[in-house]
N, C-alpha and C positions, 0 to 999 in steps of 0.2 A: 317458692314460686319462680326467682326467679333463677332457679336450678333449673326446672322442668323449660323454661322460656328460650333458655341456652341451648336444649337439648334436641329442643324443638326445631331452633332456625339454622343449629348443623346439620342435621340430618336432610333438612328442606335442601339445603343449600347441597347438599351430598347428592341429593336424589335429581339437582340442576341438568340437562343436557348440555347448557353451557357450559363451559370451563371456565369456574372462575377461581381468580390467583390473590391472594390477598396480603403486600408488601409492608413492612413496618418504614418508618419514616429515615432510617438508615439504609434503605434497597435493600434486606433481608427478607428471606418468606418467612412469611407467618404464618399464610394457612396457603391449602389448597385442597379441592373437591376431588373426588373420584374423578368427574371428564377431567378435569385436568394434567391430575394425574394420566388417563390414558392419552390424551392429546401429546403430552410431554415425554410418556414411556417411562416414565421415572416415579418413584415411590416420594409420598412427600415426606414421609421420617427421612430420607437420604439430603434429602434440601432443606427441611428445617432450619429456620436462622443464616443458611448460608444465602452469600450472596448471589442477587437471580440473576446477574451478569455472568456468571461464571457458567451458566445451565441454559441461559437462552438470549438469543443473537435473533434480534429484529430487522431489516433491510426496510427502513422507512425512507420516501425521499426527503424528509423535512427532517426529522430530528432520529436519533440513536433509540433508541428500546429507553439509556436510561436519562438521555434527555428531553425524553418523553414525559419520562415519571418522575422529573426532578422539575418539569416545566410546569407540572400540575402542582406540588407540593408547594409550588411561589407563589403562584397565581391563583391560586384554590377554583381551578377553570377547569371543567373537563374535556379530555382531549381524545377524539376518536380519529381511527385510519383506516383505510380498506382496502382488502388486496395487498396488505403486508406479507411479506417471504418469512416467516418463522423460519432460523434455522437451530436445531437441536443434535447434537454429535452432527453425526453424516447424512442426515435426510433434514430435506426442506419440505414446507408445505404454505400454503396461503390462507392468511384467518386473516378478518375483521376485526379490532379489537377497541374498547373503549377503557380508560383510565381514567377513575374517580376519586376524591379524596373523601373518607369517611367520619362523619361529626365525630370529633372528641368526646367522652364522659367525663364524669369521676373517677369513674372504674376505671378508663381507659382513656387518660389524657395524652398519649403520644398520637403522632400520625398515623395513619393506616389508612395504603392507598387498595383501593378493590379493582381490579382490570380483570374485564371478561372476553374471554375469547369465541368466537366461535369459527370453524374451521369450513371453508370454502371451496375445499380443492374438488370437490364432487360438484357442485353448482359451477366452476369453472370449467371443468370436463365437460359437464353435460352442455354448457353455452358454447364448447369450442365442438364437441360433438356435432351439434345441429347444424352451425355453419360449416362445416364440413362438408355435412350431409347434403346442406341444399346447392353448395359450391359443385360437390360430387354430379346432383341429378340435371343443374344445367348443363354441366362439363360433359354428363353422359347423353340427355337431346342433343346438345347441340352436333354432338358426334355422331350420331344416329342419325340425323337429317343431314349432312354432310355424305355420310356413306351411301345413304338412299340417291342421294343427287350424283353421287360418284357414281353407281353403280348403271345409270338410265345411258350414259352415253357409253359406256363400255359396251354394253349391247353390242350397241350401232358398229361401234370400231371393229368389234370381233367376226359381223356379220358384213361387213364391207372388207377387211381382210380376207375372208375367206374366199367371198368372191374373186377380189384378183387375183387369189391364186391358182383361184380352180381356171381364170381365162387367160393368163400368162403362164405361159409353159417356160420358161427362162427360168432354169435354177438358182441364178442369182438371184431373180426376183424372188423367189420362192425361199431361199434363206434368210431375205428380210422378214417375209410377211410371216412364216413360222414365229420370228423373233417375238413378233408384233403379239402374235396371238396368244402365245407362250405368257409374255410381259401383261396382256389383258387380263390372263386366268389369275396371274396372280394377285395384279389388284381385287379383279373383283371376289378372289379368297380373303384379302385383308379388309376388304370392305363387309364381306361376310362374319367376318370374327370384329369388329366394328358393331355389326349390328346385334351380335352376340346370338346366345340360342334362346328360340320360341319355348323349346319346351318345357312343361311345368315339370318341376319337382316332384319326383315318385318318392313321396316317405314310408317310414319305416325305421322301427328298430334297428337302432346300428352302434356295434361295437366300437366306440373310435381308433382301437391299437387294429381296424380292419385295414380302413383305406391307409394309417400311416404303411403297415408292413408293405401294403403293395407297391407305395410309390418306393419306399424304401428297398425293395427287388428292383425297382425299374432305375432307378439314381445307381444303386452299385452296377446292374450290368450296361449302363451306358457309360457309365467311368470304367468300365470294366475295373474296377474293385481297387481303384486310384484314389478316389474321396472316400475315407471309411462314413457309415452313417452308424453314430451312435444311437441306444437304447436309453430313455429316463423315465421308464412308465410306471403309473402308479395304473393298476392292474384292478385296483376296487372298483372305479369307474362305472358308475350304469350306463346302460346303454342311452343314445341319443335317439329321438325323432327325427330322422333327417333324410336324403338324395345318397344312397353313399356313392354314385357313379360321381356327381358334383363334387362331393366330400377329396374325393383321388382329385378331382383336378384341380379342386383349391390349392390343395397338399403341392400335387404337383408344381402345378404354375410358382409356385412360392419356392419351391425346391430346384424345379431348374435355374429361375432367376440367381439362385443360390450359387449353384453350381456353375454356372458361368461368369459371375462375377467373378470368383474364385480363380479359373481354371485361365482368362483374361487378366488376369495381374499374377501371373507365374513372381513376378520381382519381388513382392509385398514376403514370399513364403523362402526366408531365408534361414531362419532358424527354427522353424514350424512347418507341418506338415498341415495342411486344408482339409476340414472334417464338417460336417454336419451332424445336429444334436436334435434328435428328434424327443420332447419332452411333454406328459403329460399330467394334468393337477387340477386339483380340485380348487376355486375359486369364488372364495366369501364375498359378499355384499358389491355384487357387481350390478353397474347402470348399462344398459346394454341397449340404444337407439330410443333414449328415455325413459325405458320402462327399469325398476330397481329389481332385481335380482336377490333375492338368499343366496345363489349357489348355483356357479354356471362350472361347467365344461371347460380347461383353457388349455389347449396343445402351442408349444413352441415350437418355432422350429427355428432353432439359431445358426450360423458360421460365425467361423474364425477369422472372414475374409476382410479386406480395404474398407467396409462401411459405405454407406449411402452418401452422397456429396451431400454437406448441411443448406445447399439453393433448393436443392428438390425436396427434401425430406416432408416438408409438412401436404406438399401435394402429390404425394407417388401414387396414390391409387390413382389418381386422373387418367382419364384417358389419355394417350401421346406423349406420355412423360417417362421419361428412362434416364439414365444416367449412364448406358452404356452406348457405345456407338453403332451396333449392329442391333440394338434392340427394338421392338415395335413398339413400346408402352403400352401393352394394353394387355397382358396375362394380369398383371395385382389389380387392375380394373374390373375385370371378369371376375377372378375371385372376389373383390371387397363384393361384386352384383349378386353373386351366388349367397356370401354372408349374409347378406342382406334377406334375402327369400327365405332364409332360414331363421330370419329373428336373431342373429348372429353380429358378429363387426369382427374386423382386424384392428390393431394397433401394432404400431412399429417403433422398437428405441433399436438407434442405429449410433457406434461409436466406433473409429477404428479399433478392427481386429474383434469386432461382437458386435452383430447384426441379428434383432431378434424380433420376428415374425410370431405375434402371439392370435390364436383364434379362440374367441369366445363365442361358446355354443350353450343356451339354455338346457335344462331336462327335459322341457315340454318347447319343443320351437313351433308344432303345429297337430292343432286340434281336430 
């Protein structure tokens, strides 16, 4: 009976979503579940008995990982944290985790402490996601109503320059008021690309190695064939529901920025040549503007270049934000808006010398 009893609450305990780890009273594992195992990446036959300080590194603000588990062992008190930094070889991640000390038997008079995990880094995404999101849509009214208000007195300006010059015959005069009208057109073009485009999304089946190759012709014959753009496609790829006219100018927009970051810091490329990395892959269990994903679409497009300053980084899709001097801020704006109507998102990890632009695109973005 109580064979089958044992047999019974490992398997339960196996079949857990949580990860739970279960420590002998010397900080050695004793046991551990399937999630934990996969949360850990490690087989528990490899850790067996061995010590858990040697396999896993906690970033607690109050206590260590094992003065965690040594505080509970004194005080027979259980101790929980949240939003702990798990770190394991070279990846970190964020779990929740409580520490318990479990009743002694006959069977089983030493200690044994139980600490479960469960892993958070998707609920943290998704809450950093949203605010993002909502930071992104006042960022982008407010700019919209801005451009509209820009746009009402240009009019006037352009329309009372012309005048005087059609009634001043003085070509001095006449080289200012050109200047004038010249300088109108183009605000109200940036106030134009400000209020971005009206028109809906024409979908359709679309290859995505379509709009990469085109931008990719259009990037080498404007470098004239200076920045090489490399090939990383995985070619099984189904096709997308999507704009592919938008598709090129997400690409784009992301690719010139690229390129001129690049071509703007000649100094950075001393022993390296400046290259872009056109990359695409198939991407498991993805959260995509809240909604959970099996399996989306994700094209990279990385450089070699200086990287993103780390002031800007977390707000570069905003509108007005750039990091270069001659830049408008408002191509990765435009592109994250197009993602967006596609059921889509951008993310961006930027480090000197690797800058990566990744686009997540559902199989079905619209019905």
């Amino acid at each position: 009976m109580n064979v089958r009893t044992n047999i019974d609450y490992k398997m339960m305990i196996d079949h857990l979503a949580t990860a739970v780890l279960i420590v002998n009273g010397d900080l050695t594992v004793h046991y551990m579940n399937s999630s934990c195992e996969t949360l850990f990446e490690i087989s528990y036959l490899r850790i067996h008995l061995q010590p858990i300080a040697q396999f896993i590194e906690l970033n607690d603000s109050h206590f260590t990982f094992t003065e965690a588990l040594k505080k509970t062992l004194h005080t027979y008190q259980p101790y929980t944290h949240r939003e702990a930094l798990l770190s394991i070889g070279l990846k970190d991640r964020y779990v929740d985790y409580t520490v318990s000390l479990l009743p002694t038997s006959a069977q089983h008079p030493d200690p044994l402490l139980l600490i479960e995990f469960q892993s958070i880094d998707r609920l943290l995404r998704i809450s950093k996601d949203d605010l993002q999101d909502q930071q992104h849509q006042v960022a982008r009214q407010l700019i919209r109503s801005m451009a509209h208000e820009i746009k009402n007195p240009l009019g006037g300006i352009r329309g009372a320059t012309q005048l005087l010059a059609r009634n001043v015959k003085d070509p001095h005069i006449n080289e200012y008021t050109e200047i004038i009208i010249n300088e109108v057109d183009r605000l109200r073009n940036l106030a134009d690309t400000m209020l971005g485009s009206r028109q809906l999304p024409s979908y359709e089946p679309v290859n995505i190695h379509e709009p990469l190759e085109r931008v990719r012709s259009l990037v080498l014959s404007q470098t004239k064939n200076k920045i090489p753009v490399l090939r990383d496609y995985d070619l099984s790829l189904p096709d997308i529901i999507a704009d592919r006219d938008q598709l090129i100018q997400v690409i784009l927009n992301i690719s010139v920025n690229a390129v001129q970051a690049m071509t703007e810091n000649k100094a950075f490329y001393v022993d390296k040549k400046p290259q872009l990395i056109f990359r695409t892959r198939i991407q498991r269990l993805v959260t995509i503007q809240g909604v959970h994903h099996r399996s989306a679409v994700r094209v990279d497009i990385e450089d070699n270049g200086p990287g993103i300053p780390p002031e800007i980084i977390e707000s570069v899709f905003y509108p007005m934000v750039t990091g270069r001097a001659n830049g408008t801020g408002l191509g990765l704006s435009i592109a994250q808006n197009i993602m967006r109507q596609h059921q889509g998102m951008i993310e961006c990890n930027s480090e000197v010398g690797r800058t990566i632009f990744s686009l997540y695109l559902p199989w079905e973005n619209k019905s």
